[in-house]
C-alpha positions as CSV (number, residue, x, y, z in Angstrom):
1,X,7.2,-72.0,-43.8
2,X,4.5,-70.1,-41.9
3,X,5.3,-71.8,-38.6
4,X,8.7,-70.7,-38.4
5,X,7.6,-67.0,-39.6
6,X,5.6,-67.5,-36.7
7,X,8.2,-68.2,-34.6
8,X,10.3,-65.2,-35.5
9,X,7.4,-63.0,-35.0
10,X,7.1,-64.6,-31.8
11,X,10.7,-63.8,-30.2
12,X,10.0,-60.3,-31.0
13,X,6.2,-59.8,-30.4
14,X,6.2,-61.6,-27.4
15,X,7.9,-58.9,-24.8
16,X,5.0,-56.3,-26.1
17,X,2.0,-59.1,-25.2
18,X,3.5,-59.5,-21.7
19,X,3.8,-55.9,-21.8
20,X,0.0,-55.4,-22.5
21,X,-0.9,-58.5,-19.7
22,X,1.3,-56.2,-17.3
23,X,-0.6,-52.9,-18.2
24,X,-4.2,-54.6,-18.0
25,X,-4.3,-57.0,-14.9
26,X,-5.5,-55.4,-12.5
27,X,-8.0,-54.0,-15.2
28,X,-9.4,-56.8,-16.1
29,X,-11.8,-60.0,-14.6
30,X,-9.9,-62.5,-12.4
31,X,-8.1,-65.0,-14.8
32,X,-7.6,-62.3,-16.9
33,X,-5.1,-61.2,-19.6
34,X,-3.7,-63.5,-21.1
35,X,-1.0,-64.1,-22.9
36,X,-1.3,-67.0,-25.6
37,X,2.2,-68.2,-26.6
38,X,1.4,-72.0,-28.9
39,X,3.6,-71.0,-31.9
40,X,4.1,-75.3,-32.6
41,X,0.5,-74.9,-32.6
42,X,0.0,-72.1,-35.0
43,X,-1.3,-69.2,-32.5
44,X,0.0,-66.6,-30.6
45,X,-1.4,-63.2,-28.5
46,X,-3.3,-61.9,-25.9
47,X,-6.6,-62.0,-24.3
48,X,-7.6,-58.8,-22.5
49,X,-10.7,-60.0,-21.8
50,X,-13.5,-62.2,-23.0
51,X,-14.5,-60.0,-25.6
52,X,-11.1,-58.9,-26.6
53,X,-7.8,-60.4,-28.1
54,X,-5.8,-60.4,-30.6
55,X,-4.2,-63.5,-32.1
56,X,-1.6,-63.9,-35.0
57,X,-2.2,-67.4,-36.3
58,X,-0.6,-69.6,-39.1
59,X,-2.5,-72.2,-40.8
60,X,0.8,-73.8,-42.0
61,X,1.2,-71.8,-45.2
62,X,-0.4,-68.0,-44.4
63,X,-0.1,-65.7,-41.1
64,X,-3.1,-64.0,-40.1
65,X,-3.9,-61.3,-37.6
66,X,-7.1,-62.1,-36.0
67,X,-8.9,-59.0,-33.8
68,X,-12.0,-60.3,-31.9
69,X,-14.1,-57.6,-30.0
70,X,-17.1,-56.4,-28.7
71,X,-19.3,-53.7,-31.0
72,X,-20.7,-51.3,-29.6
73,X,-23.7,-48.7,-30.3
74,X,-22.0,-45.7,-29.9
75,X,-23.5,-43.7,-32.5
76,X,-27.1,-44.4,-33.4
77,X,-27.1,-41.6,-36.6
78,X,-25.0,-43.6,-37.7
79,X,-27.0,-46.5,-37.7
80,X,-30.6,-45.3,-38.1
81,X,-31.7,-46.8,-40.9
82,X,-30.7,-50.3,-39.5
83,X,-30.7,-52.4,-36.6
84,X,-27.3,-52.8,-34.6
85,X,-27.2,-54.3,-31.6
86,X,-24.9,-53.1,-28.8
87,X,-22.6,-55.6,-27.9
88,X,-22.5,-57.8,-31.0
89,X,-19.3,-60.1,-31.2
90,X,-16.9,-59.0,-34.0
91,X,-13.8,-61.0,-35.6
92,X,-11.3,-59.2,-38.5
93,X,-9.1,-62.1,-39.8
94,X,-7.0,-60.6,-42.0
95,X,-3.8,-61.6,-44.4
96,X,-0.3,-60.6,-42.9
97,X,2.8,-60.6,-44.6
98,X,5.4,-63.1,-43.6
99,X,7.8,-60.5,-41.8
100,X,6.0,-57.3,-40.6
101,X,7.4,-55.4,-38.8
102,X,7.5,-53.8,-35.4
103,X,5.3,-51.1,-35.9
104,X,2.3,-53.0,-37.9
105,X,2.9,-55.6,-35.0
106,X,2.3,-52.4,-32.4
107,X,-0.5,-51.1,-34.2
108,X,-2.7,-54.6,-33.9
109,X,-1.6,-54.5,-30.1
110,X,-3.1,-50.8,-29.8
111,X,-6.4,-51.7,-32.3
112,X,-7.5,-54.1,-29.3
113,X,-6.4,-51.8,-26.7
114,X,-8.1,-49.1,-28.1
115,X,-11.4,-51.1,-28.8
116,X,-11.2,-52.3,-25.0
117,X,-10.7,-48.9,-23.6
118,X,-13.4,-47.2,-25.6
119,X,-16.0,-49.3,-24.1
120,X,-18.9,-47.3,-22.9
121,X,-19.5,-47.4,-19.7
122,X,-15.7,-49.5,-18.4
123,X,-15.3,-49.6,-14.9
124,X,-11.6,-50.7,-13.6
125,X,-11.8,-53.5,-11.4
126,X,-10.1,-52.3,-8.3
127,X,-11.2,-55.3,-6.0
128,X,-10.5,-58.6,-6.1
């Protein structure tokens, strides 16, 4: 039954990805966002970059929302009495309900925005 939650998720998630490809693609490296739309195949989302994207996936009975990004060291009190490394890859797979709705759905699209325009140091790409 996951697939066709999926698919409902899809129709209505889908306008806000292409949304998020339009904002970012003259932000981004060439080939670069992308919008992933496989729901037959259990995935869809976006790719901002390399290092960031958001995926909600099915693996035929649950829905997951999958955030990949890039960590940074922004605050070394924070982490003083351990070692982080700055730009360690980070994935959140976490359970989602069968019907969310709009506004969880918004929130993951703004978590990867957010953690792609708090990058320290994030040039726009202005050149081809």
């Amino acid at each position: 039954m996951s697939i066709q939650d999926l698919k409902e998720i899809r129709n209505r998630m889908l306008p806000m990805l292409q949304g998020v490809a339009t904002q970012y693609e003259f932000r981004v490296p060439a080939g670069y966002p992308n919008v992933v739309d496989e729901p037959e195949r259990g995935m869809i989302g976006v790719e901002i970059d390399p290092n960031f994207s958001l995926y909600i996936t099915s693996d035929g009975e649950q829905l997951f929302a999958e955030v990949y990004k890039r960590q940074s060291r922004t605050d070394s009190r924070s982490s003083a009495s351990r070692q982080k490394y700055a730009g360690l890859p980070f994935q959140d797979r976490r359970p989602l309900e069968s019907n969310p709705s709009d506004q969880t759905l918004r929130n993951l699209i703004g978590e990867v925005k957010q953690a792609f325009n708090y990058q320290p140091g994030l040039l726009y790409i202005t050149e081809d």
